[in-house]
N, C-alpha and C positions, 0 to 999 in steps of 0.2 A: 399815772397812765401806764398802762401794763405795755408791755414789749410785744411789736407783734414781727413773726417770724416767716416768710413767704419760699416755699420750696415748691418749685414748679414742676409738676410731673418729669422727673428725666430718662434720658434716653443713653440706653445701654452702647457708645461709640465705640466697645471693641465689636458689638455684632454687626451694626447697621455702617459698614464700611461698604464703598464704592468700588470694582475691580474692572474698572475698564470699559469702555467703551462706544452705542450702537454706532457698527460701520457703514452702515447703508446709504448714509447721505439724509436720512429725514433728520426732522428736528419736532423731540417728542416733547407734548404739552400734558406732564401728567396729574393726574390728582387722584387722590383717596378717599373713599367716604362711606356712605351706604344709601338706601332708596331716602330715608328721611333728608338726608341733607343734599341729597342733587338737588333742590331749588335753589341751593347755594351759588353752585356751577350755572343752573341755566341763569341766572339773571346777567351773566357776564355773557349768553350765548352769541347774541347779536354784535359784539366788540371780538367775540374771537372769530365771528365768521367774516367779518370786516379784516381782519389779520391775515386770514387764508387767502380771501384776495390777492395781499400782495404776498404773501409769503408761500407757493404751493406745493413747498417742503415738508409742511409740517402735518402734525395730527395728531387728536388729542384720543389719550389714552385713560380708561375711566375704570379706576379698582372700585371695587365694591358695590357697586350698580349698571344700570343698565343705561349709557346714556344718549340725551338729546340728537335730534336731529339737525345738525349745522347745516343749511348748504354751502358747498362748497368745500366744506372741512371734513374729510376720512373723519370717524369716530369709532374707538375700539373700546368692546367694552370685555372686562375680564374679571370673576368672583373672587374676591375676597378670603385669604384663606393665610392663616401663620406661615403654613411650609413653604407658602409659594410670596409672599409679602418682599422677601431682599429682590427676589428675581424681578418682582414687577418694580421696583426702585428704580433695580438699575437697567430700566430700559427708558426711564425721563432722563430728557435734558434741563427741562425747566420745570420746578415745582409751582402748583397753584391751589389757593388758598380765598377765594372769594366768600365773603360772608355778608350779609346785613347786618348793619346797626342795631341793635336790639337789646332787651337789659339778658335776656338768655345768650347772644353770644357774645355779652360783653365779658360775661364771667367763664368763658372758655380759657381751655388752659394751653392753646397755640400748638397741641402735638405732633401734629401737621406737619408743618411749618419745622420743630426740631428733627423730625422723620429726614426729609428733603433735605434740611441742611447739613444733617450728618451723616447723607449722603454723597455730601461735596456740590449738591444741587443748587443756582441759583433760584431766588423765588420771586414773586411776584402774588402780593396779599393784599386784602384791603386792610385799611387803618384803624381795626376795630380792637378796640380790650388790648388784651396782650401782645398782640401781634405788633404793638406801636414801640413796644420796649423791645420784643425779640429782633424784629427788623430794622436795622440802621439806615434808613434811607439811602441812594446810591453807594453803600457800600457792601451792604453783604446779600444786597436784596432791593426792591422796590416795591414801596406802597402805592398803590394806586386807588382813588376814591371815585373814580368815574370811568365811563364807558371808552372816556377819551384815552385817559392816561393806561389802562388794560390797554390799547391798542400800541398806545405810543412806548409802554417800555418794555414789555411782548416782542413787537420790533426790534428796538436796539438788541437785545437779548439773542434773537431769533440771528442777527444779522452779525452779530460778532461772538465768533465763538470763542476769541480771548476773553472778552467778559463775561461771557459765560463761567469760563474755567476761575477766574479771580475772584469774581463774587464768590463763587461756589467753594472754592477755599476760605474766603473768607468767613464765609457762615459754615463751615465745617469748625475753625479757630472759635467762633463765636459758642458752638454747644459743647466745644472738647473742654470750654475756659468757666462757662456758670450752669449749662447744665445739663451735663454728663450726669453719670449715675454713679462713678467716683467722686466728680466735686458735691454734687447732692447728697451724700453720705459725710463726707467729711464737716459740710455744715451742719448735716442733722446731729451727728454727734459731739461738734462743737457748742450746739445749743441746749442738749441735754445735759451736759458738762456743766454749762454754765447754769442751769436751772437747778441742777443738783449742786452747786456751788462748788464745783471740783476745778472752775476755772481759774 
């Protein structure tokens, strides 16, 4: 049986560092994407507008497209663009990550989700593909599979900004330790090594 060797797109953590931050008192709900995949985001719309309710701090901020209509929920939407990509980072406090089930985003490769997390961001994802091994259940993050659980750990989130800040280290620890773009290099060339028999 041949060896098979799994290097998950990494992400460069001396660029995509955190420097502080928003003072205003909101609590931003941000996510990344483009017009194809905001169906992703609306299907969670109705759980986050349930959110706003009690939470009338916050509001979701939407890279790459233009989005949804929450009531209740401020909705900001901003283009997509490399030079300006740290800036809009670091204006989330909570990354989001909603997808469906599907055999197409089973085979996603979570970049997301690493974006947010080595951003020092806590997240909050559904439980599809990758996303099951990137995110450690209450510890660097939460999965949520329902309309409920988006409400319910959105909340805790929302409502403690200690856990905020701990998760969000935590899943910074988590992409610095499997997949940075340092330790993704050093296994791609310890596998080449090994194929070339130089190990």
């Amino acid at each position: 049986c041949p060896r098979v060797a799994i290097i998950t797109g990494p992400v460069d953590t001396r660029h995509y560092v955190r420097s502080g931050d928003d003072e205003s008192g909101r609590i931003v709900l941000g996510w990344i994407g483009s017009a194809t995949t905001l169906p992703y985001l609306e299907q969670i719309a109705t759980a986050l507008g349930e959110v706003a309710v009690h939470h009338r701090q916050i509001c979701l901020r939407i890279v790459g497209a233009t989005g949804p209509h929450i009531a209740g929920l401020s909705v900001e939407s901003a283009p997509w663009a490399l030079e300006t990509e740290l800036d809009e980072l670091r204006r989330f406090h909570i990354g989001l990550m909603p997808l469906p089930d599907d055999p197409w985003t089973r085979g996603k490769g979570g970049y997301k989700l690493l974006q947010y997390m080595s951003m020092g961001l806590p997240v909050v994802s559904s439980p599809v593909g990758i996303n099951r091994r990137i995110v450690r259940h209450g510890e660097n993050g939460f999965l949520a599979a329902n309309a409920a659980e988006w409400q319910h750990y959105l909340g805790e989130l929302i409502e403690n900004p200690h856990l905020r800040r701990e998760m969000g280290a935590r899943g910074r620890q988590t992409v610095e330790r499997e997949y940075s773009l340092e330790t993704s290099c050093t296994h791609l060339l310890q596998i080449m090594r090994e194929t070339a028999g130089l190990a």
